[in-house]
N, C-alpha and C positions, 0 to 999 in steps of 0.2 A: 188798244193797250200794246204798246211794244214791250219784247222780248228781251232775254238774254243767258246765254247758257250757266250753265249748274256747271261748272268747269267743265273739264273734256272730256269726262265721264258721265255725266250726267245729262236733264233733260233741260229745255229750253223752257223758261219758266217766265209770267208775269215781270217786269220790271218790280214790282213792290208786289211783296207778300204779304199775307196775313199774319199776326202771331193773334192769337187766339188766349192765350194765357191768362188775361185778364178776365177772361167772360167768365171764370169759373172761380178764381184763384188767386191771393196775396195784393189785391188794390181793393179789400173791401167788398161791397155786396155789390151785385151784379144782376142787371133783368135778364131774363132767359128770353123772353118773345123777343126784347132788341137786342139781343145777341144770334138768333139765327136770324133775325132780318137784318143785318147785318151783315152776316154771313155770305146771303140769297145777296146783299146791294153787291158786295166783293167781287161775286163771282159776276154777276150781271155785268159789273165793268169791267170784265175780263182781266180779275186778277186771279191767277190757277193756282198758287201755291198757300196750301194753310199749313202753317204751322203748330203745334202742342208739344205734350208731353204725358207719357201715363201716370205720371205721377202731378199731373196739373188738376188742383178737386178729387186727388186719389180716383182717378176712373172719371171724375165728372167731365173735365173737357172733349174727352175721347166721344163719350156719348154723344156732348152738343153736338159736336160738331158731324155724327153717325144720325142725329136728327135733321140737321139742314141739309145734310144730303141726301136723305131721305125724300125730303119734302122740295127738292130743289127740283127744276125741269131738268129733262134727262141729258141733253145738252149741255147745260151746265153742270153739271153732277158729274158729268164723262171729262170732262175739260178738268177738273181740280187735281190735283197731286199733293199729298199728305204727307208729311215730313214729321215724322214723331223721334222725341228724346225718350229715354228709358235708364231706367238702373238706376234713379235715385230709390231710398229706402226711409218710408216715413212709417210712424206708429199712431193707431186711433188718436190721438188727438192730435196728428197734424205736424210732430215734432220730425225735422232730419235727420236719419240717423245712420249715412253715409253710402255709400254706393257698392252697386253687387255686377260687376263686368266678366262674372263666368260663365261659360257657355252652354250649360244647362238654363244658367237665369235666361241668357238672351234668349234661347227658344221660348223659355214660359212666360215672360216679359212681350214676346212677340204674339205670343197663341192669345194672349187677355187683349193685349190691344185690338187685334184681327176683329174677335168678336164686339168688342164696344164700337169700333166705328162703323162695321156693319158692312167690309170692303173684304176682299179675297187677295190685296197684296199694300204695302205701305210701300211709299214712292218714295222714301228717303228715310233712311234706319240709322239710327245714330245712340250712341250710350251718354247720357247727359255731364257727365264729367268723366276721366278717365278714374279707373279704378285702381288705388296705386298698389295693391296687391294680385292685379292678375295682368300680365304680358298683354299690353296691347297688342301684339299676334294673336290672341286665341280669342279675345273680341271680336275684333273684325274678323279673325276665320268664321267665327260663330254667326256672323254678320252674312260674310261669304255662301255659309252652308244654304243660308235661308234665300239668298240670291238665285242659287241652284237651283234648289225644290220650289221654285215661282212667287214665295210669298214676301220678297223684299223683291224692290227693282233698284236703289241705287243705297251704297253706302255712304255717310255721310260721318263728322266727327265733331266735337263740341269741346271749347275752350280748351282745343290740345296747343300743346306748345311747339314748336317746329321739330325738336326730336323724334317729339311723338309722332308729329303729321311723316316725316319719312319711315318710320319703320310703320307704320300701317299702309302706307303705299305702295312699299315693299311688301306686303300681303296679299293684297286684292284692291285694285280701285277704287280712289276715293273721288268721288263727285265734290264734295265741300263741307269747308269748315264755319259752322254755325259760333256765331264770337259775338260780343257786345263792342259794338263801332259808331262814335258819334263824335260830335265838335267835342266834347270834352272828357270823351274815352279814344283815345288815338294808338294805345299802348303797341298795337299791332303792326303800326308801322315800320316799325326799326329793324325786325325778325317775322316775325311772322307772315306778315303781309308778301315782301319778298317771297317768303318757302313756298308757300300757296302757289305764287307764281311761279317761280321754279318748276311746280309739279303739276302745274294747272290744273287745281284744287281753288274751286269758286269761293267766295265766302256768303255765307247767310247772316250779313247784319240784321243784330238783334237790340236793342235800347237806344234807337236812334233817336228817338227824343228823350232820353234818359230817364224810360220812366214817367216822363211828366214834365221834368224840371226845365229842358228847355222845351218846351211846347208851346208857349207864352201866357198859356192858361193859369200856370201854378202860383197861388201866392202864399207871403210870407206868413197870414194869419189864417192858411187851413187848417181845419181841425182832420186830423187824420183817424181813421178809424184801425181798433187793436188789431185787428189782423191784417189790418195794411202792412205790406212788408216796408213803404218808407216810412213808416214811425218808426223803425229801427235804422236805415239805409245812413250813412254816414253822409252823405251829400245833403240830406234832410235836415240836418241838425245842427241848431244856433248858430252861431257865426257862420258856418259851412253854407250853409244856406242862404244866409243875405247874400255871402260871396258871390255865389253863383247865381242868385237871382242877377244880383247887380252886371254880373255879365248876358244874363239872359234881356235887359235893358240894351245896354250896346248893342246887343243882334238886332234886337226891337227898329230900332233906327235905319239899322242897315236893310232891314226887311220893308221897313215903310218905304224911305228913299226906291225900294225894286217896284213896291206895289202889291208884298205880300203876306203872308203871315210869318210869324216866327217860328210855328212849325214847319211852315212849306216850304221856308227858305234851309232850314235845320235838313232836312230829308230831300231835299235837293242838293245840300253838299256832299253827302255821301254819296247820293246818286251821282255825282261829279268826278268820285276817285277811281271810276272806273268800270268799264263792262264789265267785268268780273266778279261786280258787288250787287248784291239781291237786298236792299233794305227792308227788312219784317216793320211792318208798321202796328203798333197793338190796340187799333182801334176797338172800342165797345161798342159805339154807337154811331149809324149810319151819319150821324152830323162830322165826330171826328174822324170817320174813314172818307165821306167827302172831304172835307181839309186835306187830309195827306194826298188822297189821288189828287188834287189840286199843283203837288209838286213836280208830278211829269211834266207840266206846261212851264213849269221854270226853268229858263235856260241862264245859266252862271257866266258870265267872262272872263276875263284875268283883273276885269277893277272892283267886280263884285267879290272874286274870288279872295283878293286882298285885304278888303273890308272886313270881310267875315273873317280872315285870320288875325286883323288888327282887333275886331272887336272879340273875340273869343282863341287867344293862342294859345298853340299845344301848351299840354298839363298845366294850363290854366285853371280847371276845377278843385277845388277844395274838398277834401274827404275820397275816401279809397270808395269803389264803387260797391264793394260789399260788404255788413258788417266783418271781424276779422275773422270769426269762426267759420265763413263760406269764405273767405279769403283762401284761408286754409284746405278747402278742398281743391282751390286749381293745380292743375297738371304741374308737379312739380320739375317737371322737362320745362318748363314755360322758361 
């Protein structure tokens, strides 16, 4: 498995991570035995980095994932680095009901995860959106404190907007900004992507196969399950979605013409935009996390690379990537 740095702060991690998010949470039901063997296939093929969030199953994914390494050999259990989000704020039935970035939460946000995963520091600490009522200085200081006292090793920030990325920089070191980045979520390129690099600030691509949609698995007549978050997701819905199926077809070709799937050619593009870029892959099952480790053997050109831009060009996709009310929480710096 080849490597690449967490920016210049951070640690040298797997080319592709895990995001873990699914095995617990918003794609419907989920098996727990193939989700830590799953887990156990990741690490075995020396991918180190999992992702989650405490608020992924309310507490549930933090657990899985404090059980496969439990049960994992102590080799690979030593090798993994855990990147957890925090600060969303949900109620018993699962409803979001917006975010809490003050520095008393991060400590207690931080002491609940410590114990669910079963680990004495989290490898990458990050608050899942910014808070827009509390200074992103007193975040990340709060972030900082726990860096100090041994139980965070690297800060990390999520769906901040370039504003944000400098004055937290201007705080205490940022390892990387965890973002959603795929063929048809590009938005990052214009500003953000840039500041990152400016401040050499890695990113943690997150919905590189957007979900599903291009994965070339998804069709037009799934029946989606109520708590799947794309029965809501705008890229899912009526026209949106042939749309984009129809451009998940054009990739389709481009991908046969290589000799590979439409996923692995999807998650080898991103892996193409640069060392700097860690794609989280959110496989459930050892079959689709083969699939994606299948895309480090892909190597892209300038006539592959072409293809894939004629057959899917920027803001090409149909429908905003979240419904509008999570719209609404990104970083208003953005």
């Amino acid at each position: 498995m080849i490597t690449r740095p967490l920016g210049t702060t951070g640690p040298q991690v797997s080319a592709l991570g895990l995001g873990c998010m699914g095995m617990s949470a918003l794609y419907g039901g989920a098996d727990r035995g193939e989700a830590v063997a799953t887990i156990h296939a990741a690490l075995e093929a020396g991918v180190t980095l999992l992702d989650t969030g405490d608020f992924y199953g309310m507490g549930h994914n933090e657990m899985l994932i404090g059980e496969a390494l439990r049960s994992a050999p102590a080799a690979r259990r030593e090798q993994a680095l855990v990147s957890v989000k925090f600060g969303a704020l949900r109620d018993p039935q699962g409803a979001w009901s917006g975010y809490d970035g003050r520095p008393a939460a991060v400590h207690n946000f931080a002491a609940y995860s410590l114990q669910r995963l079963g680990v004495d520091h989290i490898d990458v600490y990050r608050i899942a959106r910014v808070d827009p009522d509390v200074p992103i200085e007193e975040t990340v200081g709060a972030i900082a404190e726990l860096v100090e006292k041994g139980y965070v090793r690297h800060i990390g920030l999520s769906e901040a907007g370039a504003r944000t990325m400098r004055r937290a920089a201007a705080t205490a070191p940022i390892s990387d900004l965890q973002i959603e980045y795929s063929l048809i979520s590009r938005g990052i390129e214009d500003e953000i992507l840039p500041t990152t690099r400016e401040l050499g600030i890695g990113i943690t691509a997150y919905g590189v196969l957007s979900r599903g949609l291009i994965s070339g698995h998804f069709t037009r007549d799934r029946q989606l399950a109520a708590n799947d978050f794309r029965a809501f997701s705008p890229r899912f819905q009526g026209e949106n979605l042939q749309h984009n199926l129809n451009l998940v077809e054009a990739l389709r070709k481009t991908a046969e013409q290589k000799g590979v799937s439409v996923a692995q050619i999807a998650i080898a593009w991103v892996l193409s935009r640069g060392e700097d870029i860690v794609p989280l892959v959110g496989a459930r099952t050892r079959e689709r996390l083969s699939e994606a480790l299948g895309a480090l053997d892909v190597t892209l050109d300038a006539a592959d690379l072409a293809a894939i831009e004629d057959a899917v060009p920027a803001g090409a996709a149909a429908g905003e990537r979240y419904p509008s009310a999570q719209m609404a929480h990104l970083d208003s710096e953005r």
